[in-house]
DOVEX-706258 format. One record per residue (C-alpha): chain; x, y, z negated; residue number from 1; residue in one letter. Coordinates in nm, 3 decimals. Example, Ala and Ser with C-alpha at 12.3 -4.5 7.8 and 13.67 -1.06 7.14 Angstrom:
   ch        c1        c2        c3     i   aa
    A     1.230    -0.450    -0.780     1    A
    A     1.367    -0.106    -0.714     2    S
# end
This chain:
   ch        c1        c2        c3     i   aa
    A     0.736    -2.812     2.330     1    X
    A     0.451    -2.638     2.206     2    X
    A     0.530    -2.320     1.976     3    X
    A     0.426    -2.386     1.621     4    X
    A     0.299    -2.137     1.311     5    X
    A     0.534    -2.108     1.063     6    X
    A     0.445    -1.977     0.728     7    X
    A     0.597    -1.896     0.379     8    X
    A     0.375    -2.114     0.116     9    X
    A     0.357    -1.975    -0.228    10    X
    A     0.321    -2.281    -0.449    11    X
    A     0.174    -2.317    -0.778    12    X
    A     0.267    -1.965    -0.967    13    X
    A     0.641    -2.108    -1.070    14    X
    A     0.921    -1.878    -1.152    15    X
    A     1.025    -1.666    -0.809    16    X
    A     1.366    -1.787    -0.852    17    X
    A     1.255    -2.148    -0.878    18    X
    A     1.352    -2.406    -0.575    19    X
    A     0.996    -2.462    -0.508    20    X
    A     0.825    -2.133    -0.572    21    X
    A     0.769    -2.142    -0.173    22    X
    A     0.741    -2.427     0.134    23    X
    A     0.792    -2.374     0.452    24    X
    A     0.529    -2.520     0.608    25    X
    A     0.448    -2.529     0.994    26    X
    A     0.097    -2.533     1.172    27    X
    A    -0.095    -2.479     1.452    28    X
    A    -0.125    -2.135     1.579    29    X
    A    -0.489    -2.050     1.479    30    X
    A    -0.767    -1.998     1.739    31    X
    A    -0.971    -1.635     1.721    32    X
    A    -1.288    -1.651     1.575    33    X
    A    -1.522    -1.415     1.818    34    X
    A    -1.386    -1.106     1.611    35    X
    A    -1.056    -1.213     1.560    36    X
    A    -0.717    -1.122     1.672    37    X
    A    -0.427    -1.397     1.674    38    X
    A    -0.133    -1.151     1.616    39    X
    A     0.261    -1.258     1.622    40    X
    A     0.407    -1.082     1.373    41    X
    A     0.710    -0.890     1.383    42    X
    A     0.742    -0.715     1.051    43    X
    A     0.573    -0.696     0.696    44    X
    A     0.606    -0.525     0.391    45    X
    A     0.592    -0.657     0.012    46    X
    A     0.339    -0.490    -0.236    47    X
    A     0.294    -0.599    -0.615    48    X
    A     0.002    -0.744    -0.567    49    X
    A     0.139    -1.032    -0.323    50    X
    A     0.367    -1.148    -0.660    51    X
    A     0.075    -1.053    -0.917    52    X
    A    -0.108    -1.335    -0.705    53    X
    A     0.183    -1.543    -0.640    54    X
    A     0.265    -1.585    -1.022    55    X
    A    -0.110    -1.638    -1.065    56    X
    A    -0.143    -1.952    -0.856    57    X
    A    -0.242    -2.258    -1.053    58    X
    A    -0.215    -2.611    -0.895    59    X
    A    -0.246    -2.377    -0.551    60    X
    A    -0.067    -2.267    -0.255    61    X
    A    -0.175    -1.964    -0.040    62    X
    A    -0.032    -1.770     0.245    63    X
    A     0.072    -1.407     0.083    64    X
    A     0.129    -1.104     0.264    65    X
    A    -0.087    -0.814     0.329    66    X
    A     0.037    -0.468     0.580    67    X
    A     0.221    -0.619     0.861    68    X
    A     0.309    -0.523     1.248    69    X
    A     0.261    -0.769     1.550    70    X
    A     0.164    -0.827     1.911    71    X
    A    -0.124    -0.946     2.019    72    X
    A    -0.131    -1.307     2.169    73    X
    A    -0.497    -1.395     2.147    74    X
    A    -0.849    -1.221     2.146    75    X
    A    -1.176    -1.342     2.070    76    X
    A    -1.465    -1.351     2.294    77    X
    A    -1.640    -1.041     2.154    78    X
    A    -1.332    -0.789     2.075    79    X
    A    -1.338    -0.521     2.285    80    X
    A    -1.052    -0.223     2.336    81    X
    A    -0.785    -0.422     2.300    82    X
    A    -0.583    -0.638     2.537    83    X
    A    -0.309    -0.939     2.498    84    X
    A     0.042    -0.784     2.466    85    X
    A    -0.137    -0.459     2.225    86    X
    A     0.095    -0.387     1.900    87    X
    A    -0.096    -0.327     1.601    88    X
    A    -0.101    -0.285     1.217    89    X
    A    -0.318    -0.362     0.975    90    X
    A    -0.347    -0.457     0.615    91    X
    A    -0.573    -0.744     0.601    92    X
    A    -0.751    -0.881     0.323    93    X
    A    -0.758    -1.142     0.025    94    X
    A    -1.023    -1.365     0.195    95    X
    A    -0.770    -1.504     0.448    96    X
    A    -0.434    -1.667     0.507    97    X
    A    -0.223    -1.322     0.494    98    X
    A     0.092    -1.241     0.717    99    X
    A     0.392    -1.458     0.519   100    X
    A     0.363    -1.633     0.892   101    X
    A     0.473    -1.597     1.255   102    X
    A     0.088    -1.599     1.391   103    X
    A    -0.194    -1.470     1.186   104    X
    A    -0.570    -1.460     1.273   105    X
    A    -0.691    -1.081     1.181   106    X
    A    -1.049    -0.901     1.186   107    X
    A    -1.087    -0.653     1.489   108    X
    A    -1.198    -0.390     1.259   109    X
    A    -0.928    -0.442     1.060   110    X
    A    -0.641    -0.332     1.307   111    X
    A    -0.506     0.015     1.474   112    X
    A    -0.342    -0.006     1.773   113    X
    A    -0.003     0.150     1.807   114    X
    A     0.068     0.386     2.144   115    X
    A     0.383     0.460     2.045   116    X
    A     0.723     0.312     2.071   117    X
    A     0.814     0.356     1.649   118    X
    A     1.102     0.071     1.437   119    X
    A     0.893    -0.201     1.350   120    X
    A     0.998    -0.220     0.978   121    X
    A     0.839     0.146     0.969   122    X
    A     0.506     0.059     1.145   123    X
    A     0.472    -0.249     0.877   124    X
    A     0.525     0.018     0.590   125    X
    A     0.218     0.239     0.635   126    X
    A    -0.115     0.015     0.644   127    X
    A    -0.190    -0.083     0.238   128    X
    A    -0.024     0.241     0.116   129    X
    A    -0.145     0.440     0.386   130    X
    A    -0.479     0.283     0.302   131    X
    A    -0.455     0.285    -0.075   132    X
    A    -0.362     0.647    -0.099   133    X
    A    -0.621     0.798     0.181   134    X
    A    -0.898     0.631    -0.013   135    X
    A    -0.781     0.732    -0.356   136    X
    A    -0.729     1.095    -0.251   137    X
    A    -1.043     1.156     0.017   138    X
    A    -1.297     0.912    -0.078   139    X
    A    -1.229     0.900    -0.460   140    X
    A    -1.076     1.218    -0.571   141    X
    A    -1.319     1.381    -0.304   142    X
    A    -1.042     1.580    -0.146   143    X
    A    -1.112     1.730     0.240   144    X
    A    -0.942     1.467     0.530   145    X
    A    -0.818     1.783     0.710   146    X
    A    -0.469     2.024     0.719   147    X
    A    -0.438     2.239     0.486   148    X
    A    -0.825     2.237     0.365   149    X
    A    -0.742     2.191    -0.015   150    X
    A    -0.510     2.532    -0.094   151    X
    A    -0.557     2.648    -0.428   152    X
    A    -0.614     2.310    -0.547   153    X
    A    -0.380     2.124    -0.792   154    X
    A    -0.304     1.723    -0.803   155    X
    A    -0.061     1.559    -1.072   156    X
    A     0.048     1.225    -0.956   157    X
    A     0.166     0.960    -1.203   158    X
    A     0.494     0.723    -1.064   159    X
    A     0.501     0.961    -0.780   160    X
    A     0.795     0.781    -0.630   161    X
    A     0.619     0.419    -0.551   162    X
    A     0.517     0.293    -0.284   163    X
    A     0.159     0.406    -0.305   164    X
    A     0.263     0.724    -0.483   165    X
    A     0.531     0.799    -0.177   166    X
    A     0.251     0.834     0.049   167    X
    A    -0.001     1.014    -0.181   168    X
    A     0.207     1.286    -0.214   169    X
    A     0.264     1.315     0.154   170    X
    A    -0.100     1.319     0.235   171    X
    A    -0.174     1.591    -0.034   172    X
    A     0.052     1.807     0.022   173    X
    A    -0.054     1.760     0.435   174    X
    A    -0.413     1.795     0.319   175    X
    A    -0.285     2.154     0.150   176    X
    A    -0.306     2.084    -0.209   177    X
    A     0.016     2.163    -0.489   178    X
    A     0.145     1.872    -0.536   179    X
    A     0.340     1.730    -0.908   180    X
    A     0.441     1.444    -0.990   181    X
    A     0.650     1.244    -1.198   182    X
    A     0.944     0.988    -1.189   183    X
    A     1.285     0.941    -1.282   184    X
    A     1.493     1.309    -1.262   185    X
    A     1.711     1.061    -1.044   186    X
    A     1.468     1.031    -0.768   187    X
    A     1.380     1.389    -0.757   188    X
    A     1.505     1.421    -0.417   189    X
    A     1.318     1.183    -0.333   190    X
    A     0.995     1.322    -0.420   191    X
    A     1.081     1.677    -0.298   192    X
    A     1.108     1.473     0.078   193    X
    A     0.767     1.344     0.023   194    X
    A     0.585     1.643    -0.076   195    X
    A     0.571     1.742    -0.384   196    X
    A     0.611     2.047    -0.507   197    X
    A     0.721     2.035    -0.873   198    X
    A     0.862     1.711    -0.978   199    X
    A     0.813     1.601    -1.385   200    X
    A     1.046     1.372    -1.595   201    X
    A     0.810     1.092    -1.690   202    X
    A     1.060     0.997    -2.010   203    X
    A     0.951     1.359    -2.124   204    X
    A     0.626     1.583    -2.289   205    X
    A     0.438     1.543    -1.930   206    X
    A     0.168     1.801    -2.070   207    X
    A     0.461     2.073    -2.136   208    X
    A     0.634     1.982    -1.874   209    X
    A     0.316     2.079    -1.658   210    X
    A     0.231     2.357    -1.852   211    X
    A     0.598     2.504    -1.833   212    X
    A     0.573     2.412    -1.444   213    X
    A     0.246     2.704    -1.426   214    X
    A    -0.023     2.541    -1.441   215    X
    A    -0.266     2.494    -1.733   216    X
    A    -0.519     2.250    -1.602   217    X
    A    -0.544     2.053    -1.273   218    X
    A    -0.820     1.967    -1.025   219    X
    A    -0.710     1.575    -0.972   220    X
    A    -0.480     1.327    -1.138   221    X
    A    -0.360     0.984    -0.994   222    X
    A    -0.261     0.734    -1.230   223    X
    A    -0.040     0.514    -1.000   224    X
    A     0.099     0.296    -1.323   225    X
    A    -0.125     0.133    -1.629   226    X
    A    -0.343     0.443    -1.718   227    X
    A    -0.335     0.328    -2.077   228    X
    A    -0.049     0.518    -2.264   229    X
    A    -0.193     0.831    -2.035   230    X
    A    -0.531     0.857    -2.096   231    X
    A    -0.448     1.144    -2.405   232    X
    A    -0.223     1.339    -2.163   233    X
    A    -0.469     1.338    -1.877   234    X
    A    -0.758     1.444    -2.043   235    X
    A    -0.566     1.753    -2.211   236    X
    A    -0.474     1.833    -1.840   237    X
    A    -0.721     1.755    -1.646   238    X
    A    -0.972     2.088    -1.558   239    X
    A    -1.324     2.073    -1.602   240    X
    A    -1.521     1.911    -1.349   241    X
    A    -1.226     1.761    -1.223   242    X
    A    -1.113     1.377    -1.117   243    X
    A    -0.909     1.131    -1.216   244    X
    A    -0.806     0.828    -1.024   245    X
    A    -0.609     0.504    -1.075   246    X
    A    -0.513     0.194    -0.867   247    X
    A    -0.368    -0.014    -1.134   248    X
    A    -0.588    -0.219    -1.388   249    X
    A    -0.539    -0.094    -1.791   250    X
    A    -0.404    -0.326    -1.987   251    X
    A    -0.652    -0.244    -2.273   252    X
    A    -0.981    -0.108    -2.237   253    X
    A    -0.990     0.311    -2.161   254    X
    A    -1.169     0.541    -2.420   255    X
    A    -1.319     0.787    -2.159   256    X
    A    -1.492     0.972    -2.449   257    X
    A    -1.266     1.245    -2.397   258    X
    A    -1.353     1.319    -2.046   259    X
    A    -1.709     1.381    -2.141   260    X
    A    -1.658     1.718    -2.280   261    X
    A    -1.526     1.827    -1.910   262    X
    A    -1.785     1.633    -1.724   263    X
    A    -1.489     1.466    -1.557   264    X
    A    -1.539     1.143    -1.311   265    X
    A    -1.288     0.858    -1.320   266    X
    A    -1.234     0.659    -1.024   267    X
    A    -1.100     0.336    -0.940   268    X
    A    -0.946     0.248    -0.584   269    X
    A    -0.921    -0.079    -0.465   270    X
    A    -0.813    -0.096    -0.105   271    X
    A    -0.950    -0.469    -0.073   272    X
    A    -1.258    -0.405    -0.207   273    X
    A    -1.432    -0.282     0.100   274    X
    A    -1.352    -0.644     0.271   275    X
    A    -1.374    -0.805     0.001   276    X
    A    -1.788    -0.701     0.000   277    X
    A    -1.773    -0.688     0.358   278    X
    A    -1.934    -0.284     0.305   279    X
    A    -1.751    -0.030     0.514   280    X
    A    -1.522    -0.219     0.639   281    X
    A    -1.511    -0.072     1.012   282    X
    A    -1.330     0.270     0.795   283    X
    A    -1.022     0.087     0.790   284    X
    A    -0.937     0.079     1.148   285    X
    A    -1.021     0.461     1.149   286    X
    A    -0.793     0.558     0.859   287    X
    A    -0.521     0.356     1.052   288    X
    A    -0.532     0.548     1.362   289    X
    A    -0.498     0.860     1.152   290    X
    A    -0.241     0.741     0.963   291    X
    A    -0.049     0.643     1.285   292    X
    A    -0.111     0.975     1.430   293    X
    A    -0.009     1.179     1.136   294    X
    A     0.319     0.931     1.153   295    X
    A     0.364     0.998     1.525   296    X
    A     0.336     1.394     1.459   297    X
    A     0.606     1.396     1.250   298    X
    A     0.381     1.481     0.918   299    X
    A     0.400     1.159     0.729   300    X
    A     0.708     0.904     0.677   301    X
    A     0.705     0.536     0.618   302    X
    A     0.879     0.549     0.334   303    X
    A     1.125     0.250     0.340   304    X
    A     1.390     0.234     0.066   305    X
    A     1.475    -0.180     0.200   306    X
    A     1.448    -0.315     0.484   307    X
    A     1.605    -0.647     0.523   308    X
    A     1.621    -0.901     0.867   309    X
    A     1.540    -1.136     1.027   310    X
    A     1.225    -1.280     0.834   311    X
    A     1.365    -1.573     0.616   312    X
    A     1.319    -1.752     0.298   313    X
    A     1.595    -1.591     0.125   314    X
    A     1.530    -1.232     0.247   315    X
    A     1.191    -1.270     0.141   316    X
    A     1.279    -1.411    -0.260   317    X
    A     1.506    -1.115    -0.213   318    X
    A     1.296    -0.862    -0.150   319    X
    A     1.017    -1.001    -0.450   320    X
    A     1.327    -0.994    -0.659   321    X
    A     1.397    -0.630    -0.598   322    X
    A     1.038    -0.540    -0.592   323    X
    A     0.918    -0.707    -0.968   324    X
    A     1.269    -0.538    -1.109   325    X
    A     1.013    -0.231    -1.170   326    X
    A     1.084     0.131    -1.061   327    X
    A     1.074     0.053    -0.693   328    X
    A     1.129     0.354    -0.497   329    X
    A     0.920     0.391    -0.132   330    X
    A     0.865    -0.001     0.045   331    X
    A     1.021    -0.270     0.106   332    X
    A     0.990    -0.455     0.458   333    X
    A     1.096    -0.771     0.622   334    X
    A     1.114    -0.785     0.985   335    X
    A     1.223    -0.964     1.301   336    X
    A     1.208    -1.306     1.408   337    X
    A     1.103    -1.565     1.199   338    X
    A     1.384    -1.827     1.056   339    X
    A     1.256    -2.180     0.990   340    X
    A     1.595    -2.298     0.841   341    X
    A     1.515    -2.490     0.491   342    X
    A     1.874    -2.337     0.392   343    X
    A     1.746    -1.969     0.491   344    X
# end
């Protein structure tokens, strides 16, 4: 009997802990388009977006799932450097089925391949934070890409503990800038693993608390929750000239007016933007193999807090579960083989 796609159906934006918030649904595997990759996947991680769209479904069902890890079964006719058996991670984007399934068709350009033997629930950790935070802090902050090439220079990260915010502060601090950030005292451990040099109690005065840490302004800031009930507290901090960045969309609209005084750029970062306007999309492969090879060298961690097997119904709702309960610390990943059990 021929092998069939299964796939994880969100349905219709019900309650997560509804019977029917997902199907299991099987399929065809899909056929490559000339650029595509048919990969098998072995692992994936959850990110709040997959329930922000989930929850946002309306008479629809759609295939979540974004970072994942797999093997490659299938290649089309014009992809080139890569071979049938390849492991590789990627992040994908909103335009297509994502990797809630056992096969999923991916963009070439979209992939790195992995050289290295590395646990699978790791390797589907790093592609959208990896991704995320590189962006936000070289191509939108307008830090250097390099070792140590940012010393002297000063970046406060807000929710420093996240999933995004776990890798940030690993990348800074590689890329040689002093690194704060705040979270929960309880996770300053945490954040002292992941590079950061002077962790902040977000329940307190975050200005005194960075003033009383040395520092009277800073180069960069990362708002990595609802920028909102910050905006006062960043613009006192933030130096002259200097950036400010956020991934998350405000919940009311931003008075900037204070930032004009310092000439100060704010940034948003979107990871899926540059697929979703098909411009500069051939980076991401690029900023994967770095991110793999920084992971290889020992200089960057996946960051899992969760990871939960084999790949199931219930482990998934799990997972979501843990993830929407807010103050998620590092990723959560599913991985292993794929259970097609309506009871799983």
């Amino acid at each position: 009997m021929t092998e069939k796609n299964l796939a994880f159906v969100a349905l219709g934006g019900q309650e997560l802990t509804a019977k029917d918030s997902f199907a299991i649904a099987q399929s065809d595997i899909p056929n490559p388009k000339a650029n595509d990759l048919i990969v098998k996947v072995e692992g994936f991680s959850l990110n709040p977006i997959d329930e922000k769209r989930r929850s946002s479904l309306v008479g629809q069902s759609l295939i979540l799932g974004y970072d994942a890890v797999g093997e490659i079964v299938a290649l089309g006719d014009q992809v080139q450097n890569l071979t049938i058996g390849d492991r590789v991670i990627y992040a994908g984007t909103t335009k297509r089925a994502g990797s809630y399934q056992r096969y999923q068709a991916v963009a070439a350009n979209l992939i790195a391949k992995v050289d290295q033997e590395a646990p699978l629930h790791e390797l589907a950790a790093l592609p959208l934070v990896g991704l995320t935070a590189w962006e936000l802090l070289f191509e939108r902050l307008g830090f250097t890409p390099a070792h140590n090439a940012n010393q002297g220079k000063t970046l406060l990260v807000i929710n420093g503990a996240g999933g995004v915010g776990s890798m940030l502060t690993q990348l800074a601090n590689w890329a040689g800038l002093t690194v704060l950030a705040t979270a929960s005292p309880k996770n300053n451990p945490w954040l002292a693993d992941h590079g950061v040099n002077f962790a902040i109690d977000y329940h307190t005065d975050i200005v005194k608390a960075v003033h009383q840490s040395g520092f009277n302004q800073l180069d960069a800031i990362a708002a990595l929750y609802n920028p909102v009930p910050y905006m006062t507290t960043m613009a006192e901090l933030i130096a002259p000239f200097g950036h400010i960045g956020t991934i998350v969309k405000p919940t009311a609209p931003l008075d900037l007016s204070p930032l004009l005084a310092k000439s100060v750029s704010f940034s948003f970062e979107r990871m899926f933007t540059k697929t979703d306007y098909n411009l500069h999309a051939d980076s991401t492969s690029v900023i994967l193999s770095k991110l793999l090879a920084l992971y290889f060298s020992g200089q960057l961690s996946a960051s899992v807090s969760t990871s939960l097997s084999p790949i199931n119904l219930t482990n998934l709702k799990t997972g979501l579960t843990t993830l929407n309960s807010g103050h998620q610390v590092g990723k959560i990943v599913l991985s292993g083989a794929f259970e097609s059990s309506l009871n799983s």
